[in-house]
C-alpha positions as CSV (number, residue, x, y, z in Angstrom):
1,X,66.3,253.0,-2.4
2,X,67.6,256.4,-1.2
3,X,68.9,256.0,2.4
4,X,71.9,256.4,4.0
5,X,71.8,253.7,6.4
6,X,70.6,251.0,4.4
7,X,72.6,247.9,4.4
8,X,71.7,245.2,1.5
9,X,42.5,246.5,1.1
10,X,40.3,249.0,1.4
11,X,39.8,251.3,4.5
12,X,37.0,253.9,4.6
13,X,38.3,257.6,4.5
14,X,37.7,259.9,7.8
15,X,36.8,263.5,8.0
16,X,38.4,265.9,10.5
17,X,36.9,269.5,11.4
18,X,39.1,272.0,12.6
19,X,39.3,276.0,12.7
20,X,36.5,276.1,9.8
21,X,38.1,273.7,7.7
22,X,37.8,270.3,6.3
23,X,40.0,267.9,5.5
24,X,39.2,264.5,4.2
25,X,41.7,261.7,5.2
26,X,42.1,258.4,3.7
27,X,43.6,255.5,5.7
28,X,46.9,253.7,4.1
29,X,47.4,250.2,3.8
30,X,50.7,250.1,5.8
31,X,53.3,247.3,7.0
32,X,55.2,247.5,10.5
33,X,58.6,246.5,10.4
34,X,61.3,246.3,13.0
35,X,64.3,247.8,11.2
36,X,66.9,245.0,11.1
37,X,63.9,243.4,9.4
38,X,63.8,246.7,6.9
39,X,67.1,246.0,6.3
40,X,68.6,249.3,8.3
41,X,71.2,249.6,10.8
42,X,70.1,252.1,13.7
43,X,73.7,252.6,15.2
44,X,74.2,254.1,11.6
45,X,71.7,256.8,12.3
46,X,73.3,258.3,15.7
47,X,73.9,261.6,15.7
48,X,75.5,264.2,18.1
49,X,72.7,266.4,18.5
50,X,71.4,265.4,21.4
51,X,69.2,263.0,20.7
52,X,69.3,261.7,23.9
53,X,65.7,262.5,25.1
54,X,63.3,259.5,25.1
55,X,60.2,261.8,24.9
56,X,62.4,263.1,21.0
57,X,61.0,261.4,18.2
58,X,62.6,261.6,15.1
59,X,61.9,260.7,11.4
60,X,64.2,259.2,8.3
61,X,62.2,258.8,5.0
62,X,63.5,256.3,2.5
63,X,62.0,255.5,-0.5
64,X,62.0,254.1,-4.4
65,X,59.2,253.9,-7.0
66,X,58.0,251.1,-5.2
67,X,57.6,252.1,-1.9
68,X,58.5,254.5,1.1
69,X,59.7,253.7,4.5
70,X,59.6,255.7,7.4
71,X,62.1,254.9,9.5
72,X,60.6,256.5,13.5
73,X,63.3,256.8,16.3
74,X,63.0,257.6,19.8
75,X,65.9,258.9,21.5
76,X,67.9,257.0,23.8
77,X,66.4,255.2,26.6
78,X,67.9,254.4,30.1
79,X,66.2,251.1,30.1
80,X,64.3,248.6,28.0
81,X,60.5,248.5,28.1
82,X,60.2,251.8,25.8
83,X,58.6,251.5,22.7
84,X,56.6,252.6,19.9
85,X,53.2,251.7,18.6
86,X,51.8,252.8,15.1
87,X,48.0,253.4,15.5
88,X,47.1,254.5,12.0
89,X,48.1,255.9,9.3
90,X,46.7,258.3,6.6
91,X,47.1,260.7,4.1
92,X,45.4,263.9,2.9
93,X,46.1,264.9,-0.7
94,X,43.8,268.0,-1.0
95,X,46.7,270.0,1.3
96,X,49.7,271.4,-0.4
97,X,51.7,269.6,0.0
98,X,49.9,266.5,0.1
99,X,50.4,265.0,4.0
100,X,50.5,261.9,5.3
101,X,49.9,261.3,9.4
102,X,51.4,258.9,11.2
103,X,49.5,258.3,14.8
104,X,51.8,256.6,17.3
105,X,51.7,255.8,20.9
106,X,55.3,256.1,22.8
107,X,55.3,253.6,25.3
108,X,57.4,254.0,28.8
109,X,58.0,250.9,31.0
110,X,55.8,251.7,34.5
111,X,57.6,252.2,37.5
112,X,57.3,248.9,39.0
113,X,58.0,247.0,35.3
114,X,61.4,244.7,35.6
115,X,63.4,246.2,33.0
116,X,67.0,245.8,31.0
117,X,69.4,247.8,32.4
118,X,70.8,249.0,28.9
119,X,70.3,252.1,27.2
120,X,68.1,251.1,24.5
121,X,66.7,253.5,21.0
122,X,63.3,252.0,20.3
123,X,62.5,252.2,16.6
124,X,60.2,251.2,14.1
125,X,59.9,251.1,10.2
126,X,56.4,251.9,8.6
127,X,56.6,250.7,5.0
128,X,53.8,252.3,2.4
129,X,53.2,251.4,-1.2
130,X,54.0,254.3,-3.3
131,X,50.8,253.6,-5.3
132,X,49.0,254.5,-2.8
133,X,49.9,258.4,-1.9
134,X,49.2,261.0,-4.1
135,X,51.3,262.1,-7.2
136,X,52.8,265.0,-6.6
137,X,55.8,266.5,-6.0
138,X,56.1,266.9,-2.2
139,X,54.4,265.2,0.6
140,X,54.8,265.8,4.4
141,X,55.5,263.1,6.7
142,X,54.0,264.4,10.1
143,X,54.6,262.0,13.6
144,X,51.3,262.7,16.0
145,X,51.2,261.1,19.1
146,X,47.1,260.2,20.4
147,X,46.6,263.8,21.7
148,X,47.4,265.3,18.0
149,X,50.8,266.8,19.3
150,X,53.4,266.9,16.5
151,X,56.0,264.5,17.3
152,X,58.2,264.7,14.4
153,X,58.1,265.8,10.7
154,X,59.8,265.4,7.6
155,X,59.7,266.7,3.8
156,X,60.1,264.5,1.1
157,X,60.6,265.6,-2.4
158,X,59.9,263.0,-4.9
């Protein structure tokens, strides 16, 4: 599997309207990891640039014939009780390239929440079976969060 920091049903399609076109999305049969249980080590994935905002999202793509995982980072966090939710996930393979969506929710601890006093980098591994997505030679991993901003995206060439 190609990634740097690696250590060792049926769902009915939707249709989105937008600016005079139409795109037809089908939803993924997808798998929600934590990654330690992904097998990847997060502190292997800091960078130095500046990737200290907790409203950053940011996205590592790893993948095999078998599968692809999406590795989804938030910046560093000045307390526990961030996180991240997947909502959904989906791809459209009439684009070019074909895209697949990833809807998220980023979760921040409320005011009056007890919280760790740690900096903490919330993080979350979406696996996909390859068989699933379309067959060609790029795809785009975009990150939206419930409003449809873009969070994050990434470009894998297969």
């Amino acid at each position: 599997m190609r990634c740097p920091a690696r250590v060792g049903g049926f769902f009915p399609s939707s249709v989105r309207v937008g600016l005079g076109a139409i795109s037809v999305r089908r939803k993924l049969n997808y798998e929600v990891l934590s990654p330690r249980e992904a097998g990847i080590e997060v502190h292997n994935l800091v960078r130095s640039d500046g990737e200290t905002d907790r409203k950053r999202l940011t996205v590592e793509v790893c993948h095999d014939r078998d599968s692809i995982e999406l590795l989804l980072l938030r910046g560093f966090c000045p307390t526990g009780g961030y996180d991240l939710q997947i909502l959904d996930v989906s791809v459209s393979s009439e684009s070019e390239p074909a895209e697949v969506s990833v809807l998220v929710n980023m979760i921040d601890p409320r005011s009056e929440d007890m919280v760790t006093m740690a900096f903490t980098r919330p993080a979350k591994v979406v696996r996909l079976s390859s068989d699933q997505l379309p067959q060609k030679e790029e795809l785009l991993i975009t990150v939206r969060d419930s409003e449809s901003r873009l969070l994050a995206k990434e470009l894998l060439r297969q």
